[in-house]
C-alpha positions in Angstrom: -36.5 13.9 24.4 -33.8 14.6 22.2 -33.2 14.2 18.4 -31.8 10.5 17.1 -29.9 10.6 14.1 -29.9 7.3 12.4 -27.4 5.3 11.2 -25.9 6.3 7.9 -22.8 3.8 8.4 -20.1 6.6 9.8 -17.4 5.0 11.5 -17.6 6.0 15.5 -14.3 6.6 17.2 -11.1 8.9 17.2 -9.8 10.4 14.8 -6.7 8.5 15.1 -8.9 5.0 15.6 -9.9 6.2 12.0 -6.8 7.0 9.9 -5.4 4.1 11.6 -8.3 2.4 9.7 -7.8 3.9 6.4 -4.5 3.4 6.4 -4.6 0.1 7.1 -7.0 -0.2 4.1 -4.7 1.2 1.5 -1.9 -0.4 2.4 -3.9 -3.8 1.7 -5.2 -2.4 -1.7 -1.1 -1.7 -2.5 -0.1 -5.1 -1.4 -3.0 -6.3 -3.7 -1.9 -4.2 -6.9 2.1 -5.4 -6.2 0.9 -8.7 -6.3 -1.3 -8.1 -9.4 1.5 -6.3 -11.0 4.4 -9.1 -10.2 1.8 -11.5 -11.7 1.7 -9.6 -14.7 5.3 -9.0 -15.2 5.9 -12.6 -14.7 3.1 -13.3 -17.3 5.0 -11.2 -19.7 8.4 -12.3 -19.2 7.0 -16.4 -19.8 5.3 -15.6 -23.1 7.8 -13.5 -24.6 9.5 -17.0 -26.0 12.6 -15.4 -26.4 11.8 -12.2 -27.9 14.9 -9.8 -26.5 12.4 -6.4 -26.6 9.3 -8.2 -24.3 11.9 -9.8 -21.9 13.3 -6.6 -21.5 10.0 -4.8 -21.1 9.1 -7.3 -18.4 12.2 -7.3 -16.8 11.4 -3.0 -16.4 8.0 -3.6 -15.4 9.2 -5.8 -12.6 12.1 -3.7 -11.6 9.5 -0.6 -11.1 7.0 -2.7 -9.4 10.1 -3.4 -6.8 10.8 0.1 -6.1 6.6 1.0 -6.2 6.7 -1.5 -3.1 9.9 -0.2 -1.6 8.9 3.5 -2.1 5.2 2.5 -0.2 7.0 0.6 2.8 9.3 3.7 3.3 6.3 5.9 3.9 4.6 3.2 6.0 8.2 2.8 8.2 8.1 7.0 8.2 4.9 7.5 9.1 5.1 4.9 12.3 8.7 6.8 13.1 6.8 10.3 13.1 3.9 8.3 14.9 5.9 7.3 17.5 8.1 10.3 17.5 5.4 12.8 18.3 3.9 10.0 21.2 7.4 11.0 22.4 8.4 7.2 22.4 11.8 7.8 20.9 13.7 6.5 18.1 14.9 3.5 20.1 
């Protein structure tokens, strides 16, 4: 008879079965907040009727938005090339 622990909703698996996991999970919540933040930047750019200083500001909101996606796809595309590096799979 040995001691059962009950379930306090832990995943089970590897360790790598589990960052796999969380990283798959952030990378969906930073899709969501690009969207959200294109939205808003497009929001901004349609109700400033003209007004030079709120087009502007939209127009820099949107252009940081752009690189926020482009700096998070880099370190997705880096961290798969180190991935597959170290399972010795090569650049190719």
């Amino acid at each position: 008879m040995g001691i059962t622990l009950p379930n306090v909703g832990l995943p089970s698996g590897s360790l790598a079965t589990i960052i796999q996991g969380l990283a798959s999970w952030l990378l969906v919540i930073f899709g969501f907040i690009a969207i959200i933040s294109f939205l808003i930047s497009g929001i901004m750019y349609l109700t400033a009727a003209g007004d030079d200083e709120r087009q502007k500001k939209a127009k820099k909101q949107m252009q940081w938005s752009i690189l926020g996606v482009i700096v998070g796809l880099m370190g997705l595309i880096i961290i798969l090339a180190v991935d597959r590096l170290l399972r010795g799979g090569g650049l190719g």
